[in-house]
C-alpha positions as a Markdown table, in Angstrom:
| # | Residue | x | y | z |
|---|---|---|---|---|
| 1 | Unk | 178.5 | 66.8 | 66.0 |
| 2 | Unk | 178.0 | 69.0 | 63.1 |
| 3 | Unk | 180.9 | 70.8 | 61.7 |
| 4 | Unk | 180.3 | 74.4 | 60.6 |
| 5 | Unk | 183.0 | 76.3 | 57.8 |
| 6 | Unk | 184.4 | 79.8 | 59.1 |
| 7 | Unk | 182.1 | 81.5 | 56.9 |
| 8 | Unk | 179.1 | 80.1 | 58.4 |
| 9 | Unk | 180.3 | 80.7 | 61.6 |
| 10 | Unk | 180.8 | 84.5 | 60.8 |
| 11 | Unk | 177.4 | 84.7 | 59.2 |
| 12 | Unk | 175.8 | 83.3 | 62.1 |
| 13 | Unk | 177.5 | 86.0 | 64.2 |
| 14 | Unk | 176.8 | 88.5 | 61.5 |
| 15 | Unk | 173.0 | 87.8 | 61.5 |
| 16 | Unk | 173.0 | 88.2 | 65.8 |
| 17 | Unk | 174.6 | 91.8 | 65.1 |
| 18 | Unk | 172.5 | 93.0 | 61.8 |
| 19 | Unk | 169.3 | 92.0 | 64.1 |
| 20 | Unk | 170.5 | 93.7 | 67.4 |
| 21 | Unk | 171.4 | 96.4 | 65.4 |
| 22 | Unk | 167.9 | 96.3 | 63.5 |
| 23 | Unk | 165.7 | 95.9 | 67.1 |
| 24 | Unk | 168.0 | 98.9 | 68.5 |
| 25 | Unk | 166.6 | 101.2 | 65.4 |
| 26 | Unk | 163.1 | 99.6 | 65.9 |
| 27 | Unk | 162.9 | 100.4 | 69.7 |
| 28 | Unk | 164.5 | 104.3 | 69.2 |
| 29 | Unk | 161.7 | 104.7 | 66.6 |
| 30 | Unk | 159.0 | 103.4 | 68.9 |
| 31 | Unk | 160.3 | 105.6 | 71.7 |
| 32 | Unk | 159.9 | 108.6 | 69.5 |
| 33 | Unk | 156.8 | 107.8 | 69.0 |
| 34 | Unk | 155.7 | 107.2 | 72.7 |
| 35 | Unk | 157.5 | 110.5 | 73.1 |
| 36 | Unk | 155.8 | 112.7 | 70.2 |
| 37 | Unk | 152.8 | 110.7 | 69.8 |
| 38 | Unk | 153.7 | 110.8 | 66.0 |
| 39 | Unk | 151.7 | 107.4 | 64.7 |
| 40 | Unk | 154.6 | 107.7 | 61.9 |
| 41 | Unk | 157.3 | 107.0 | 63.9 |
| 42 | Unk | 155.1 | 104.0 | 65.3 |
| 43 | Unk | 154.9 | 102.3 | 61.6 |
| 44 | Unk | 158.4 | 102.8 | 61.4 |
| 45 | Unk | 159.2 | 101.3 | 64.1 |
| 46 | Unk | 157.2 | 98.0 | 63.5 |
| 47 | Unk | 158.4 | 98.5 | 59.6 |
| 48 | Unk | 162.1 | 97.7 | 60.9 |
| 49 | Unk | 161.1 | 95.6 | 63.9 |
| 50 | Unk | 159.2 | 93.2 | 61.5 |
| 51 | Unk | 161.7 | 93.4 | 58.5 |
| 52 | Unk | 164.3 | 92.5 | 61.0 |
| 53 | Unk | 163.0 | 89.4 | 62.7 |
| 54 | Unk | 161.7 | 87.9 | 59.3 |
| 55 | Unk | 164.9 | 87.8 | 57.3 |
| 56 | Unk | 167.3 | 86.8 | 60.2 |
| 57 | Unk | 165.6 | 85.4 | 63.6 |
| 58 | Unk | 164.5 | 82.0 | 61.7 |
| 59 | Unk | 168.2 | 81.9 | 60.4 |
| 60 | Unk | 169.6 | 82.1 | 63.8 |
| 61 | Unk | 167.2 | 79.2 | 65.4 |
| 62 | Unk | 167.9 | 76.9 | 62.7 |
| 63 | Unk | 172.0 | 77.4 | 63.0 |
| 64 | Unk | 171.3 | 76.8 | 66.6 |
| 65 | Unk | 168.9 | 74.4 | 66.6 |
| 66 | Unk | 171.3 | 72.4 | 64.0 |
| 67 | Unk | 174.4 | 72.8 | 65.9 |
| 68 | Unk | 172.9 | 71.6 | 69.4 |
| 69 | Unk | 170.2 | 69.2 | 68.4 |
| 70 | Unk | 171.5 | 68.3 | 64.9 |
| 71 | Unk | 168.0 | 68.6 | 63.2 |
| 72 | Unk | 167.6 | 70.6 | 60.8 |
| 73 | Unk | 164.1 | 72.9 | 60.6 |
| 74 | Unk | 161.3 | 72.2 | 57.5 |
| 75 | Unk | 162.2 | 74.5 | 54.5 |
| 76 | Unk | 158.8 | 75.7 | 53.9 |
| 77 | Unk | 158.3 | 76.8 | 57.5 |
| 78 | Unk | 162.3 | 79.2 | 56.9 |
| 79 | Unk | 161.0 | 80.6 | 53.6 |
| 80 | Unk | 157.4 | 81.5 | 54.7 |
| 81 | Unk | 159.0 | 83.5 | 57.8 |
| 82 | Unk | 161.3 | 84.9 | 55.2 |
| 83 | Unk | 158.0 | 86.3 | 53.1 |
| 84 | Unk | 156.8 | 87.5 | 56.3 |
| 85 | Unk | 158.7 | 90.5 | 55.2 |
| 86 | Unk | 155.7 | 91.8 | 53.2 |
| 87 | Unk | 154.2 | 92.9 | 56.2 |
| 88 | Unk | 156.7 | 94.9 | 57.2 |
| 89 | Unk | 156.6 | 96.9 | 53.6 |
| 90 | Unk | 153.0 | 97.4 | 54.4 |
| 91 | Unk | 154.0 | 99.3 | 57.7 |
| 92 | Unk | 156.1 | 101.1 | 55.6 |
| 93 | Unk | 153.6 | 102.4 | 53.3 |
| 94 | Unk | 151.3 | 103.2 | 56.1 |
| 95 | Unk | 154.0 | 105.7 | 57.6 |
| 96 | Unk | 154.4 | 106.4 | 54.0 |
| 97 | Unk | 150.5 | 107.6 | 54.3 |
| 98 | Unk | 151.4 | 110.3 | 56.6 |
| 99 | Unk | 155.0 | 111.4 | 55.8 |
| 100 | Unk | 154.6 | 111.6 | 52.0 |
| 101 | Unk | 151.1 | 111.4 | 51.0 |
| 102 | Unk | 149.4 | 113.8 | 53.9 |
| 103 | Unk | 147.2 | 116.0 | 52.2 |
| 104 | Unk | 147.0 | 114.7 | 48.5 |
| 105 | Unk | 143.7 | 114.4 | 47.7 |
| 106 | Unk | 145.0 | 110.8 | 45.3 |
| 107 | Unk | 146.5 | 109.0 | 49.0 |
| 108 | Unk | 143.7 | 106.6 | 49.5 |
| 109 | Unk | 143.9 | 105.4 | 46.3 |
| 110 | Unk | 148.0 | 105.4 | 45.7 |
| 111 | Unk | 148.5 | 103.8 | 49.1 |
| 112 | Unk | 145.7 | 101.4 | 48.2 |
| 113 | Unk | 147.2 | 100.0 | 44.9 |
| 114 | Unk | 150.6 | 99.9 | 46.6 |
| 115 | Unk | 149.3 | 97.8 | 49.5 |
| 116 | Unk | 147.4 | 95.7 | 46.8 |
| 117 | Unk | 150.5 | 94.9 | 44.6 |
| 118 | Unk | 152.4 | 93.9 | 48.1 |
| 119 | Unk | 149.8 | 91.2 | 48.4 |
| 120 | Unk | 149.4 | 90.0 | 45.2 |
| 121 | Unk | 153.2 | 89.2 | 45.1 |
| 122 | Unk | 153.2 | 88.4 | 48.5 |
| 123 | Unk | 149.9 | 85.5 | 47.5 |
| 124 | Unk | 152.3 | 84.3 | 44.6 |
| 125 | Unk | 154.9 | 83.8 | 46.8 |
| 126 | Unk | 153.3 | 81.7 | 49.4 |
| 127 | Unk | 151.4 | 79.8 | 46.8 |
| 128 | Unk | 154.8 | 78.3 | 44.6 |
| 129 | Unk | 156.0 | 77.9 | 48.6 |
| 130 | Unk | 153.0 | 75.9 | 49.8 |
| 131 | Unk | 153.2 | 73.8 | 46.7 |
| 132 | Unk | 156.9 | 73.3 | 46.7 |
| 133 | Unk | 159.7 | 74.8 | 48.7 |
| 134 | Unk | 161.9 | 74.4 | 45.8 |
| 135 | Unk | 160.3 | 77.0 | 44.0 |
| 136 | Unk | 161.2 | 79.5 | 46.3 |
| 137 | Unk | 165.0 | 78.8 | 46.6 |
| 138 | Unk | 167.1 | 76.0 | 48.1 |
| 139 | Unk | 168.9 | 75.6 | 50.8 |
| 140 | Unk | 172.7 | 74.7 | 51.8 |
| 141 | Unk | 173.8 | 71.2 | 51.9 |
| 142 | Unk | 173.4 | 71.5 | 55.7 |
| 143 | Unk | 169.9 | 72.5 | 55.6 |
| 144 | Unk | 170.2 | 76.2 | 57.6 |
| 145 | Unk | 170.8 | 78.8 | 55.4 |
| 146 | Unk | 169.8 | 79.9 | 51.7 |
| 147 | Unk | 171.9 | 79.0 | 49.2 |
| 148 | Unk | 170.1 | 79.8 | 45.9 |
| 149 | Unk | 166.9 | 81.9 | 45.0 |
| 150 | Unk | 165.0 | 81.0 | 42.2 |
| 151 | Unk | 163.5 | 82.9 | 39.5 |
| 152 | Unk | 160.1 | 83.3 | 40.8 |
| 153 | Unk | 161.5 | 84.2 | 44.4 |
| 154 | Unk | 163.8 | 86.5 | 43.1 |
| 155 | Unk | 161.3 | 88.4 | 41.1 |
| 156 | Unk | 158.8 | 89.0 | 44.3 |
| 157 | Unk | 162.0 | 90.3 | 46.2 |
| 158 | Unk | 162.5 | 92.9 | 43.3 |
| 159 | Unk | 159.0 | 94.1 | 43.3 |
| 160 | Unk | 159.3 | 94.0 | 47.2 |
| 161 | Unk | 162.3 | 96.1 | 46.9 |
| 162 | Unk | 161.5 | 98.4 | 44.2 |
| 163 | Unk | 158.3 | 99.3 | 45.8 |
| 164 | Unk | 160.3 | 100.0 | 48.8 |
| 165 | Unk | 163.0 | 102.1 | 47.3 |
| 166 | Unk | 161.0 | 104.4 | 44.6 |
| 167 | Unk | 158.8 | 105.4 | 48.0 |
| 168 | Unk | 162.1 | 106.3 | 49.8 |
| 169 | Unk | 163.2 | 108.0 | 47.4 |
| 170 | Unk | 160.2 | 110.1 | 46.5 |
| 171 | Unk | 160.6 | 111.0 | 50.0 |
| 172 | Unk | 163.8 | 111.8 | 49.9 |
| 173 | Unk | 163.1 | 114.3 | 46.9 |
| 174 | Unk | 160.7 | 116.3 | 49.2 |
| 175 | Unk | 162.6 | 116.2 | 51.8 |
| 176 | Unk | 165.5 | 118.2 | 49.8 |
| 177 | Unk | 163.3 | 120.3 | 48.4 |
| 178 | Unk | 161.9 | 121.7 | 51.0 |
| 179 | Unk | 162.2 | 125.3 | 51.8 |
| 180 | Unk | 163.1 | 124.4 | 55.5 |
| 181 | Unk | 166.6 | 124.4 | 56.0 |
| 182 | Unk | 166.7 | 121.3 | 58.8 |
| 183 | Unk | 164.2 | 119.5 | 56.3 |
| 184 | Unk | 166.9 | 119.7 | 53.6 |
| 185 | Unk | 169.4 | 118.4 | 55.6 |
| 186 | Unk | 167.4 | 115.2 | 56.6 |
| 187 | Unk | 166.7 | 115.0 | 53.2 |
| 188 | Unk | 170.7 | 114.8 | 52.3 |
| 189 | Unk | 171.3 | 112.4 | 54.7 |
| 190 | Unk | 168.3 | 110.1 | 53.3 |
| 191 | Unk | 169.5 | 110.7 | 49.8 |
| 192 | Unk | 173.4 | 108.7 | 51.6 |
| 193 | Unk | 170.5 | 106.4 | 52.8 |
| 194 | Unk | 168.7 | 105.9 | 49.6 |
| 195 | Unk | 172.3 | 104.9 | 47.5 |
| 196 | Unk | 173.2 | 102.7 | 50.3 |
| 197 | Unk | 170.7 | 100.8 | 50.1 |
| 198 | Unk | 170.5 | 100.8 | 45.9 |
| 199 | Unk | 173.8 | 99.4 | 46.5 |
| 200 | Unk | 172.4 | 96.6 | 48.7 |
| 201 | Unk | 169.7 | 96.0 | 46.3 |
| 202 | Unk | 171.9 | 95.7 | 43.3 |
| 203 | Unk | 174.2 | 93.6 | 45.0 |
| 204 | Unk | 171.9 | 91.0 | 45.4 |
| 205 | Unk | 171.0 | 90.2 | 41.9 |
| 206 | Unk | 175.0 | 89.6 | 41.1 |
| 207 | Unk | 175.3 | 87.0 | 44.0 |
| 208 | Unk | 174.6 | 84.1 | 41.4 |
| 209 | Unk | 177.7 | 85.4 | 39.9 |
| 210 | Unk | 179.9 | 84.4 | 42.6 |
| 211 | Unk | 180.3 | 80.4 | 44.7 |
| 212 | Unk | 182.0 | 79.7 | 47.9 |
| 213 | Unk | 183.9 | 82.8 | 50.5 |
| 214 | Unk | 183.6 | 84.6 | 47.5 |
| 215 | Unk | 179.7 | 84.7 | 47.8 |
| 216 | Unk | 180.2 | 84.9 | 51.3 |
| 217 | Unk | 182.5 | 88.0 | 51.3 |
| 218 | Unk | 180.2 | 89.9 | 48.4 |
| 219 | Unk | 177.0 | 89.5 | 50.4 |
| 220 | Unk | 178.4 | 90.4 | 54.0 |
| 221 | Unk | 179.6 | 93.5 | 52.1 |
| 222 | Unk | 177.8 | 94.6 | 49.7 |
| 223 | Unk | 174.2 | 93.7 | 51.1 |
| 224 | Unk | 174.3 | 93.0 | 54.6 |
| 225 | Unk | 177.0 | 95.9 | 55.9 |
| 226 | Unk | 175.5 | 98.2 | 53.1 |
| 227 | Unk | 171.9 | 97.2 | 54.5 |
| 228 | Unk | 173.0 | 97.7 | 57.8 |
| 229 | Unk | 174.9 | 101.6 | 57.3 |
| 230 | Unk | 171.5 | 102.6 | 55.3 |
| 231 | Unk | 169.2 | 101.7 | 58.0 |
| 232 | Unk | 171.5 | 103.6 | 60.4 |
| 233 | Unk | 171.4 | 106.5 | 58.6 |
| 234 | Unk | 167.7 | 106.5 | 57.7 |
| 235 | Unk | 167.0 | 107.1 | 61.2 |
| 236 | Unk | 169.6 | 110.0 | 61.9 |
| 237 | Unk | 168.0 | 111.7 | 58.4 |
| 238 | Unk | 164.6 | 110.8 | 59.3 |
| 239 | Unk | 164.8 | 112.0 | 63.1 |
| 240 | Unk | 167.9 | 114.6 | 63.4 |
| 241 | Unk | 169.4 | 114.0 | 66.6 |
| 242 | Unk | 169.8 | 117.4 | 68.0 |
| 243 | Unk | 173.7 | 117.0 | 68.2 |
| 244 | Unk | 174.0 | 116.6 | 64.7 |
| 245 | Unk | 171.3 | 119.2 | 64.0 |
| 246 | Unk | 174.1 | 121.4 | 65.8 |
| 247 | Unk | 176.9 | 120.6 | 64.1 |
| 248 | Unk | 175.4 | 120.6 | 60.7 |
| 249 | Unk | 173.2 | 124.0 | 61.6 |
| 250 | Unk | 176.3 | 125.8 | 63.3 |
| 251 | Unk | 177.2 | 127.7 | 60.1 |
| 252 | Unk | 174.1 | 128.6 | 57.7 |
């Protein structure tokens, strides 16, 4: 019988709640959309939905696959449903398409370079995977979970994220300065949004700093719970629950 460390034990529970979280966001943004018809809140929806299965579900099946069968799953097969997180980013710029970029003339063609650098990055990634796993990352000595990211993988992550976080923000800017006071608002909230998840971002780039619980305690703080409070309150910025539309509203 395999013998798994607390820490593993608490990141396998920690990926279960950071993807029920995740599919809870997805579903309220698809029901939006069923309710307004807004093909925004549909691309959203999928954007978190897909982002949230590729970088935990595979995770999860191989921590229980290893605990209950004690096999382990191929590397390559983890890792290329880890880069199936491009796809997600692409949802994201298509919502991006309607939110941001409805009405400038230069959308096509800003949306169309931003979808083209996803996949370039995105083709580099799966070809250093498809010829060895090992220069994506490696895995722990048990064989379930990442342990190191190389170089190569670490640099299509940043271009993944930066993409994703300099069209956040843009949105965020318009979003606070707007003349429409409930616009502003959602905008404020994105802007908590948009440092929380700079500070998930960041985080992940000092992880080679740090071994053992140490490691362990920095990312379930810093990037996952981080991650986690930013996607939270992307979706009360981005939809304003009437409630807190009331409380926030009561006095202007």
């Amino acid at each position: 019988m395999v013998e798994f460390a607390i820490y593993e034990i608490v990141l396998f529970i920690f990926l279960l709640i950071y993807l029920g979280v995740m599919l809870v966001l997805s579903i309220l943004f698809l029901r939006k959309y069923f309710e307004f018809k807004l093909i925004e809140f549909f691309h959203l929806g999928v954007f978190i939905l897909i982002f949230a299965i590729t970088i935990t579900l595979q995770w999860i099946i191989s921590f229980i696959v290893l605990a209950l069968m004690e096999l382990t799953i191929d590397p390559t097969l983890l890792y290329a449903v880890q880069g199936g997180s491009t796809v997600a980013l692409i949802f994201w710029l298509l919502g991006l398409d309607k939110i941001l970029l409805s009405g400038k003339t230069y959308r096509k063609v800003f949306l169309f370079v931003l979808i083209v650098a996803v996949v370039v990055v995105a083709l580099i990634y799966y070809i250093a995977l498809f010829i060895d796993y090992t220069l994506i990352g490696t895995l722990d000595p048990k064989g379930w979970t990442p342990l190191t990211w190389t170089p190569l993988a670490s640099i299509c992550f940043s271009a993944w994220y930066l993409i994703f976080f300099i069209t956040f923000l843009l949105f965020t800017i318009q979003a606070i300065t707007s003349n429409e006071k409930t616009t502003q608002i959602k905008g404020k909230i994105l802007l908590i949004a948009s440092i929380l998840i700079g500070i998930s971002i960041i985080s992940i780039f000092f992880l080679g700093f740090f071994d053992g619980v140490v490691y362990w305690i920095f990312t379930f703080t810093f990037v996952h719970v981080f991650r986690i409070a930013a996607f939270i309150t992307f979706y009360i910025g981005f939809t304003l629950p009437n409630f807190i539309k009331k409380i926030l509203l009561k006095d202007k």
